[in-house]
C-alpha positions in Angstrom: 30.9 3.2 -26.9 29.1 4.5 -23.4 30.1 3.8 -20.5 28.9 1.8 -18.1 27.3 5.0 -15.8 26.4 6.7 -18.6 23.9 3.3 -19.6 23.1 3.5 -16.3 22.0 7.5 -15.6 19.9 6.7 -19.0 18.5 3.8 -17.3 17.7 5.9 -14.1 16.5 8.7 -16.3 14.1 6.2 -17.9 12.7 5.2 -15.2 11.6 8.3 -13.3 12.6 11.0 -15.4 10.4 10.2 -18.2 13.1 9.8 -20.9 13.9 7.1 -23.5 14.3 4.0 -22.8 17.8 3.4 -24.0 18.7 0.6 -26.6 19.6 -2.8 -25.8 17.0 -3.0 -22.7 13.8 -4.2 -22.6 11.1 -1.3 -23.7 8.1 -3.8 -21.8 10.1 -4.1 -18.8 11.6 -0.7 -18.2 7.4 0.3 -18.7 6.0 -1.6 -16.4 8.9 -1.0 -14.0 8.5 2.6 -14.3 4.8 1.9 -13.6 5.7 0.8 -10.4 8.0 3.4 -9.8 5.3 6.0 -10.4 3.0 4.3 -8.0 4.7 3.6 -5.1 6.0 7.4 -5.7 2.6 8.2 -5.7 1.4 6.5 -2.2 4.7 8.2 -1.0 3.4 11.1 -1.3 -0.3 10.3 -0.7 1.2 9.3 2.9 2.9 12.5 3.4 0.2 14.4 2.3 -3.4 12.5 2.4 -6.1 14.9 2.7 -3.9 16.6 -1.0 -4.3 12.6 -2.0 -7.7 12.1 -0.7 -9.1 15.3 -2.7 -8.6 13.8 -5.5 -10.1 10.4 -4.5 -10.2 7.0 -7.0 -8.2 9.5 -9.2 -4.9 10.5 -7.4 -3.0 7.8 -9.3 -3.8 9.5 -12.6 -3.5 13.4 -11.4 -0.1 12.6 -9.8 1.5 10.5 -12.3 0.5 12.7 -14.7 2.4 15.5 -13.3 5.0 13.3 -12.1 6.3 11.5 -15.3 8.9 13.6 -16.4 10.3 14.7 -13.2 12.2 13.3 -11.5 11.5 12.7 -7.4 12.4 14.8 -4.8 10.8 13.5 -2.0 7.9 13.0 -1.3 7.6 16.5 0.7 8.8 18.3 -2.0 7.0 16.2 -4.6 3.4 17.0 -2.9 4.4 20.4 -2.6 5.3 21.5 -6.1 2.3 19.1 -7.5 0.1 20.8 -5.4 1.3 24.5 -6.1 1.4 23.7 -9.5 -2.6 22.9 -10.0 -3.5 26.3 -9.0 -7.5 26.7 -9.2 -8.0 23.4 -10.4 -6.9 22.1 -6.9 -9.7 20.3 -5.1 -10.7 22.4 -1.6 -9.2 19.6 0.4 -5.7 19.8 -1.1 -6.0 23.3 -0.9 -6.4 23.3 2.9 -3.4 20.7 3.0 -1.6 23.3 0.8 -2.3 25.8 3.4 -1.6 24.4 6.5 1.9 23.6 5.4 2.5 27.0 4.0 1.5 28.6 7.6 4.0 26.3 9.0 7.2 25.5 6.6 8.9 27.9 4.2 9.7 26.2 0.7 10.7 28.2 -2.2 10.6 25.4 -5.0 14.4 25.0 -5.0 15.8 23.9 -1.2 14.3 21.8 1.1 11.4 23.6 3.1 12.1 24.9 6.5 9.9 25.4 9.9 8.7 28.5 10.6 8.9 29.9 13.9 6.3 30.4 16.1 5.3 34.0 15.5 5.9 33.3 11.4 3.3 30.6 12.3 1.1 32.4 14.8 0.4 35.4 12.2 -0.3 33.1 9.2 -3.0 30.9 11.3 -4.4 34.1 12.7 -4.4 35.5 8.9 -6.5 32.7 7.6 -8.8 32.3 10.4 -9.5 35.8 10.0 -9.3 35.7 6.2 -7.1 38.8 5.9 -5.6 38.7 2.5 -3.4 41.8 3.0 -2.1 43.6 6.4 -2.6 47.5 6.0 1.0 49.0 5.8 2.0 51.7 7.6 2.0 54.6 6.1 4.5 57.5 6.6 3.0 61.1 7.7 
């Protein structure tokens, strides 16, 4: 016999982690509640990140829950972030400016939650783009 948390971290994983829906609940209901897990994850994100949302216009929804379905959250920071990184080239202009703007100003490796930069960090990235220089020359050693 499982326990009562371990019912209840398959449950949780059902519901926003994409697993099975454990025996003894309701398959229908654990659905449609996962549905409206996914959604309202989805305008969490869409609010923290609209113009990545609003590049993919009448089909964010899809796009996001999509990716989203068997991970689970982690914020909706760190959920825009990694969906948006994750598209690569398919990722509409929009998102990719969104993308960009909050690479020039945080630092997120994929792991910890994403820190400011600091002015200068912030200064030489806008100046970068603006100026579209991919690479700084090095210095080189005579």
């Amino acid at each position: 016999m499982t326990s009562l948390a371990d019912r209840q971290a398959a449950l949780v994983a059902a519901l926003v982690a994409g697993a099975d829906v454990p025996e003894g609940f309701d398959v229908s209901r654990v659905l449609a509640t996962r549905l409206a897990l996914m959604r309202k994850r989805a305008g969490e994100v869409a609010g923290t990140w609209p113009l990545l949302a609003a590049s993919y216009g009448e089909s964010w929804f899809a796009a996001f829950g999509t990716w989203a379905a068997a991970r689970p959250p982690a914020g909706s920071l760190r959920d825009g972030w990694d969906f948006a990184r994750d598209q690569g080239d398919a990722l509409p202009a929009l998102g990719k400016d969104d993308l960009a703007d909050r690479e020039r100003h945080f630092h997120y490796d994929g792991r910890s939650a994403p820190r400011r930069r600091s002015r200068a960090a912030v200064l030489v990235a806008t100046v970068r783009s603006r100026l579209w220089i991919s690479d700084w020359p090095t210095a080189s050693t005579s």
